[in-house]
C-alpha positions in Angstrom: -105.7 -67.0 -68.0 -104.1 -67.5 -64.7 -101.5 -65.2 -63.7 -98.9 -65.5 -61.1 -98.8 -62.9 -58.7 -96.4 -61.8 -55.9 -96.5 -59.7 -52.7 -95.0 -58.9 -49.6 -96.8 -60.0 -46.5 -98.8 -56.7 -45.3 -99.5 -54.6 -42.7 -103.2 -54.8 -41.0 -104.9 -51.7 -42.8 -102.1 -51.3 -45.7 -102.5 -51.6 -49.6 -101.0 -54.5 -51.2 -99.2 -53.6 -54.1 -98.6 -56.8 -56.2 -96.0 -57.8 -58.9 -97.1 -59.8 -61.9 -94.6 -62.3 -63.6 -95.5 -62.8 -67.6 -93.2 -64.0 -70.5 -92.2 -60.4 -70.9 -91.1 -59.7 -67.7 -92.2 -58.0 -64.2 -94.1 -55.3 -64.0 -96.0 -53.6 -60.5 -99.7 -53.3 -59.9 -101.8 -51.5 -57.1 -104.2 -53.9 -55.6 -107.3 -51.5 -57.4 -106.0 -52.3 -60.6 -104.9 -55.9 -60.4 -108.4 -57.6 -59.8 -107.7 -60.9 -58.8 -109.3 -63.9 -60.3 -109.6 -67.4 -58.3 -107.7 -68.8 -60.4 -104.9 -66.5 -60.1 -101.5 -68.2 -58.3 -100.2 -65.6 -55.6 -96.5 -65.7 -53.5 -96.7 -63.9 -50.2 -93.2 -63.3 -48.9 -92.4 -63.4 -45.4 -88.9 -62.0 -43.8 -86.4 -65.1 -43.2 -85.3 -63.2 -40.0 -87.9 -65.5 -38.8 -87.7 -68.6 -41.0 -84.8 -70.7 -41.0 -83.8 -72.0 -44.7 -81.7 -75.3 -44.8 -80.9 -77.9 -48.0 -80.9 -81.3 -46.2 -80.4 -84.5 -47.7 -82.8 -86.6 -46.8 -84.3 -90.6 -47.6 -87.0 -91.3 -49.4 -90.2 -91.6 -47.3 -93.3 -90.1 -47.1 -94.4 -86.6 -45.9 -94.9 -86.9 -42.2 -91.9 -88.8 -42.2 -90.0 -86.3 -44.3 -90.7 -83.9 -41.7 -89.6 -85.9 -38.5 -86.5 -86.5 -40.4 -85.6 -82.9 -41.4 -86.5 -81.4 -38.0 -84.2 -84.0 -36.2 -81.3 -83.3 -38.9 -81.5 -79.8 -37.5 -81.7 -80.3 -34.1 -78.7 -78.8 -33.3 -79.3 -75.7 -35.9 -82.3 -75.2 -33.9 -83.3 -72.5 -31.0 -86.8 -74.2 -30.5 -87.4 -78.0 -29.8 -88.3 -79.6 -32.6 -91.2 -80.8 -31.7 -92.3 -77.0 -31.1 -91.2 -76.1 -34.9 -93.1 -76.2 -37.9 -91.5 -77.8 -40.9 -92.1 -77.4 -44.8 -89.7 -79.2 -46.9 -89.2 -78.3 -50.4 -88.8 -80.0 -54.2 -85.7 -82.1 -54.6 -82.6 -80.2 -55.7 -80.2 -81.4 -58.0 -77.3 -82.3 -55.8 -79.7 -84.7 -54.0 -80.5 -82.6 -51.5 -84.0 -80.8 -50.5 -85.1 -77.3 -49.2 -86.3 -77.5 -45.7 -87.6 -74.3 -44.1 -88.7 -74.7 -40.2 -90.8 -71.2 -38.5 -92.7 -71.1 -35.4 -96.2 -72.5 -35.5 -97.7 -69.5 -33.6 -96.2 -67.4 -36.5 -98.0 -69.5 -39.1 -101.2 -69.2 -37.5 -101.0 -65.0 -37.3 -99.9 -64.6 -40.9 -102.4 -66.8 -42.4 -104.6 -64.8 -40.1 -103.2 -62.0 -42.5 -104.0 -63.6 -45.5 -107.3 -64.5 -45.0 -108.2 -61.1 -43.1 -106.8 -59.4 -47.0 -109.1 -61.8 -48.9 -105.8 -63.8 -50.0 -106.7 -67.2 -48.6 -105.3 -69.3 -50.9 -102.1 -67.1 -51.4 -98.7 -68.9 -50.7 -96.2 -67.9 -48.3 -92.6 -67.6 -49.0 -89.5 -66.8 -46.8 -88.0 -63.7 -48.9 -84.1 -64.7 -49.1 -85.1 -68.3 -50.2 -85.2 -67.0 -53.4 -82.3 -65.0 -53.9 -79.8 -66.7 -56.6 -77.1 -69.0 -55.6 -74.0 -66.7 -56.4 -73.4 -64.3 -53.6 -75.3 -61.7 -52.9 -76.6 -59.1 -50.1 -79.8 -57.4 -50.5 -81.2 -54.6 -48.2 -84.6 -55.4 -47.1 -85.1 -52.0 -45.0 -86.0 -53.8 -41.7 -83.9 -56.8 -42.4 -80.8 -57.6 -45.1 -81.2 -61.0 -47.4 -77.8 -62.9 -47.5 -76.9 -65.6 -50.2 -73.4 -66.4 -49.0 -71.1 -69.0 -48.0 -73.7 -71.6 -49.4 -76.7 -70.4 -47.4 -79.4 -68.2 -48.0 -80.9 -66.0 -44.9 -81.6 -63.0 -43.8 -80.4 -60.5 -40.2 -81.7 -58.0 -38.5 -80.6 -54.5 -40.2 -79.8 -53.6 -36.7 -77.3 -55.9 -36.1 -73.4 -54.4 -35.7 -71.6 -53.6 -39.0 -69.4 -56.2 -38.3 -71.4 -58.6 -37.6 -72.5 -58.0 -41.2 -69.3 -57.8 -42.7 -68.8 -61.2 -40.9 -72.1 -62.7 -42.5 -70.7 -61.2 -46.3 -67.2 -62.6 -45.4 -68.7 -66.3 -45.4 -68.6 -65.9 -49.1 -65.8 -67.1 -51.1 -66.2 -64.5 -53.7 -66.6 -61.2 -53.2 -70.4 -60.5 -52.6 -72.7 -58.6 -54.9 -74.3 -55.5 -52.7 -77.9 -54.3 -53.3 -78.1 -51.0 -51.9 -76.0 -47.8 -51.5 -76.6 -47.9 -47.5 -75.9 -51.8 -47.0 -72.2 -51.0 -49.5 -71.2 -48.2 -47.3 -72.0 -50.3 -44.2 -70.0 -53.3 -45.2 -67.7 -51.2 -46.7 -67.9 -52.8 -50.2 -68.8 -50.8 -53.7 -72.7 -51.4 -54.5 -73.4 -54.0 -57.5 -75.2 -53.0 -60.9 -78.6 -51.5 -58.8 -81.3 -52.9 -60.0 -84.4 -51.1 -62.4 -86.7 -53.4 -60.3 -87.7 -52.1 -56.4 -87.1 -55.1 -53.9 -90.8 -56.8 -54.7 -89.9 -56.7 -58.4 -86.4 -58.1 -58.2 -88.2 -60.7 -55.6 -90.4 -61.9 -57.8 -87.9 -61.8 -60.8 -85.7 -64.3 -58.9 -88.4 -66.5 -58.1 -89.6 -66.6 -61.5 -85.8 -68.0 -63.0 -85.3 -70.3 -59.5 -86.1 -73.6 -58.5 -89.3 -74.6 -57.2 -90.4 -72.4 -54.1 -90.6 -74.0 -50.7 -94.3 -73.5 -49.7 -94.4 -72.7 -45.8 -98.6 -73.7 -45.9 -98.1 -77.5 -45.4 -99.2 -80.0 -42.8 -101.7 -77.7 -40.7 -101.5 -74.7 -42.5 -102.3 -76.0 -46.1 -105.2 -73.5 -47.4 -108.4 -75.3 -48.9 -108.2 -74.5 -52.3 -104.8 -76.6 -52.0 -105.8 -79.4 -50.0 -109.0 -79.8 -52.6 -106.3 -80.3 -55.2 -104.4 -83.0 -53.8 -107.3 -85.1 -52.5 -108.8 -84.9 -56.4 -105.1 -86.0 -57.8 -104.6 -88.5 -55.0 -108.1 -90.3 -55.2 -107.6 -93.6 -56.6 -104.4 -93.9 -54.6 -106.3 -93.2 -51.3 -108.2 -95.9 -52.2 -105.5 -98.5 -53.1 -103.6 -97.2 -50.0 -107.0 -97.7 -47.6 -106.9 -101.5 -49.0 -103.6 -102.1 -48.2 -104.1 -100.5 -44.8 -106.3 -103.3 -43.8 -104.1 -106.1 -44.6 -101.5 -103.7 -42.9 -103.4 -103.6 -40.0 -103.1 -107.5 -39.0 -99.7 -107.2 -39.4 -99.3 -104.2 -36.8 -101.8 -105.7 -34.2 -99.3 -109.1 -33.9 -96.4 -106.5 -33.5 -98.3 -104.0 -30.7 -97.6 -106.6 -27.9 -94.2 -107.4 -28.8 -93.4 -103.2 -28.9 -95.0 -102.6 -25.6 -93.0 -104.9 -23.7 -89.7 -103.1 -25.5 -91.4 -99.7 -24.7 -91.1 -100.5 -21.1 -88.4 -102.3 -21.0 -86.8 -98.8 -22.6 -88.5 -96.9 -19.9 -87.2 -98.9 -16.7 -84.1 -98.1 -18.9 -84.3 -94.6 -19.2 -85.7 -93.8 -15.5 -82.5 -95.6 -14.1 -80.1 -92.9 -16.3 -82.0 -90.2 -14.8 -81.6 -91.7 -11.4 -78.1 -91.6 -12.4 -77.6 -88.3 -13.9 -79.7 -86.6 -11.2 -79.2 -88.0 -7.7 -81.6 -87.5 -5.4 -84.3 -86.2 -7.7 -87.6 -87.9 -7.4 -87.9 -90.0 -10.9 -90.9 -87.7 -12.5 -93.8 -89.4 -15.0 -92.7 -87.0 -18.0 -88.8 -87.5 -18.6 -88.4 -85.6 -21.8 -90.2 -82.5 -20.4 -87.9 -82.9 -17.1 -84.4 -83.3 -18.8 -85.4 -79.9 -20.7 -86.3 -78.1 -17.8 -82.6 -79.3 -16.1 -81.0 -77.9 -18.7 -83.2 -74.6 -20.1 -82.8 -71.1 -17.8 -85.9 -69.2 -16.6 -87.7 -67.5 -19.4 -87.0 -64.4 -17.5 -83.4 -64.4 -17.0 -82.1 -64.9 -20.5 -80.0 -62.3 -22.6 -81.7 -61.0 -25.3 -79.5 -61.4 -28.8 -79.2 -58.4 -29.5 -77.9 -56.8 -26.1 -75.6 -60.0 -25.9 -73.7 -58.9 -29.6 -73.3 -55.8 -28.9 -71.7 -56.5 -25.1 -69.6 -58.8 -26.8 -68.5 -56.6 -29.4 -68.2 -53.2 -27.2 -65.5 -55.5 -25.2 -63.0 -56.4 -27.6 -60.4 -53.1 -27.4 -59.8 -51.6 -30.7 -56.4 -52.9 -32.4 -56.5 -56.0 -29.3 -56.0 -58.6 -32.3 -58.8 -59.7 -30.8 -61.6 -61.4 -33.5 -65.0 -62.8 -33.5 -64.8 -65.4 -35.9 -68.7 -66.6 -35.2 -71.4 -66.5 -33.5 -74.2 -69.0 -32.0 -77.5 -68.2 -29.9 -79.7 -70.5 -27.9 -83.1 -68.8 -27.9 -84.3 -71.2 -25.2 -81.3 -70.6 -22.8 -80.1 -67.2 -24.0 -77.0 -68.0 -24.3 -75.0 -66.4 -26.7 -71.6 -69.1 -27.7 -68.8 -66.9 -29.4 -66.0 -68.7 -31.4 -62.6 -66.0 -30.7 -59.6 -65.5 -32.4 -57.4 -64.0 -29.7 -53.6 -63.2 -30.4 -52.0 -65.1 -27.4 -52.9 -67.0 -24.8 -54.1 -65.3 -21.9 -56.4 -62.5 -23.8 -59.2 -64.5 -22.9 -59.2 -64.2 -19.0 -59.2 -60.3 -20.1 -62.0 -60.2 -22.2 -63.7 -62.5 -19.4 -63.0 -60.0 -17.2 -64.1 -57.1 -19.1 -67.5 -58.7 -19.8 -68.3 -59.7 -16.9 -67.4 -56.0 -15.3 -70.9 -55.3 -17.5 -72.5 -57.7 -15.2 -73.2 -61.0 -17.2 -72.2 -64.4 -16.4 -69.5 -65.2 -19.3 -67.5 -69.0 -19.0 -64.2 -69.9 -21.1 -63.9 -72.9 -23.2 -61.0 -75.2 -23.8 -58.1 -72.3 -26.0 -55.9 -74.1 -28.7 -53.1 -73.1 -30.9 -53.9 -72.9 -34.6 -51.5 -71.1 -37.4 -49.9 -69.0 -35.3 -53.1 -68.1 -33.6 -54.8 -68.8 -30.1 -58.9 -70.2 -30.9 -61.3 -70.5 -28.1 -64.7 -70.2 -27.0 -66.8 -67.8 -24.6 -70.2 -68.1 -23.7 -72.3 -65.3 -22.5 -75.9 -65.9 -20.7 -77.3 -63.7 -18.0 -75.6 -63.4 -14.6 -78.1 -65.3 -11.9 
């Protein structure tokens, strides 16, 4: 009988140690003991510090399309362009909605490297806090802690600041359930019911009584064993579709030289905007690649996450009134955008000051009044 099996993406040279889902529960196996058949269904979960998990409502179309659409919806969300990111978009949910997880391509490639360098080639891979439940929740993951809050579900880096945790926990409207005796004391909270489960148990546990998973092995990265599944389903489809793609055809040739005359027509457009936005630039053949390069600082002057937080948050004076109410970072600029709650106006210029005493190019945005408090924004990127 097939079994459904789950795991944690592993280390070159590591043992696997695998849980297995049944009607009575979860229970853990060494990979000596498990002996895995082919027919076997197995998870691998990946960290989500380096998957991005959205629910986007999307229209109805087909795959590719679905994709297009769901990286463009994020656009903004995004530190990559889209056309750089890899998209896998999940099962409807019930609000209308669907799961759509993007990751870096290069990424993909190296962990299905993984997979099929530990004999799992047909395994699945799975961003971990996809699968967490949808009441709040913080789970400590060892290198990285799984959030469910404020409507979300994603995971930081465990070194992050302890208040930049307590800031990701406070998203929630209710108080948060906390998974772990260290991750309580550092967000200063009382630690749930622990588990009897370790974190692959409890994993596996929540996948088992959740929605569909999200699959990250589609498009490219969709293993054979799969892909020989859905050519067998799809067969007599593929062969209606392939009819109608003929008549199709026709139809598309008469409509080629009416689009090319619009695709230049858009393109004598778009060179005269550049002209315009960039005086006396010469016009270059690629205008997507150029406009990106205007606006994107040199890969090696950009500040790192990381050292950016903490700058930020080894600024603000203790008992200032000064608050970081979010944060925001552009990979491909390194720039780090900080929403502040500051008690008059004023206490910007000061903590402009102060930061830029560490030697980093910080720039104020427009400060409003809001409830008796003083909002603005700062953005932080390396001094050039």
């Amino acid at each position: 009988m097939a079994r459904r099996l789950y795991a944690m993406l592993p280390s070159p040279g590591e043992p696997i140690e695998f849980a297995l889902a049944t009607e009575k529960g979860v229970s853990l196996m060494s990979a000596s003991s498990v002996d895995i058949d082919s027919g076997d269904e197995i998870v691998i979960f990946v960290p989500a510090t380096e998957v991005g998990c959205f629910d986007v409502r999307l229209p109805s179309q087909g795959v590719a399309e679905l994709r297009r659409s769901a990286a463009f919806a994020l656009e903004d969300d995004l530190a990559v362009a889209v056309e750089d990111a890899h998209v896998a978009i999940g099962q409807p949910l019930p609000g209308g909605s669907r799961p759509v997880h993007i990751v870096d391509p290069a990424l993909m490639e190296q962990w299905v490297s993984i997979l099929n360098a530990a004999g799992l080639r047909a395994a699945r891979l799975v961003a971990d806090a996809s699968v967490l439940p949808g009441t709040p929740v913080a789970v400590d993951a060892g290198t990285h802690i799984l959030f469910s809050a404020g409507g979300r579900r994603f995971a930081a880096d465990a070194q992050l600041p302890d208040d930049a945790l307590k800031a990701f926990a406070n998203t929630s409207d209710t108080p948060i359930a906390v998974s772990g005796p260290a991750l309580a004391r550092r967000l200063g909270v009382t630690e749930g019911q622990p588990s009897s489960l370790p974190l692959l148990g409890q994993l596996a546990q929540w996948a088992e009584n959740g929605p569909p998973l999200t699959d990250l092995r589609q498009g490219p990265f969709v293993s054979r064993r799969q892909a020989d599944i859905r050519i067998g389903a799809w067969r007599p489809a593929l062969i209606l579709a392939a009819a109608a793609a003929v008549a199709f055809l026709s139809v598309i040739a008469l409509e080629t030289h009416a689009l090319s005359r619009l695709a230049a027509a858009l393109d004598s457009q778009a060179r005269a905007t550049y002209a315009t936005a960039f005086p006396g630039a010469p016009i270059p053949a690629n205008l997507a690649s150029a406009v990106r390069n205007q606006e994107t600082a040199p890969a090696a002057n950009r500040l790192p996450f990381l050292e950016a937080t903490a700058l930020l948050y080894e600024a603000v004076p203790a008992d200032s009134g000064i608050a970081i109410q979010s944060l925001r970072y552009d990979r491909a600029t390194g720039r780090l955008l900080a929403n502040m709650v500051y008690p008059n106006f004023g206490s910007d210029a000061d903590l402009k000051s102060a930061l830029e005493a560490s030697g980093i190019a910080v720039s104020l945005g427009d400060s409003r009044q809001q409830d008796g408090q003083v909002l603005g924004d700062l953005t932080l990127e390396a001094a050039r």
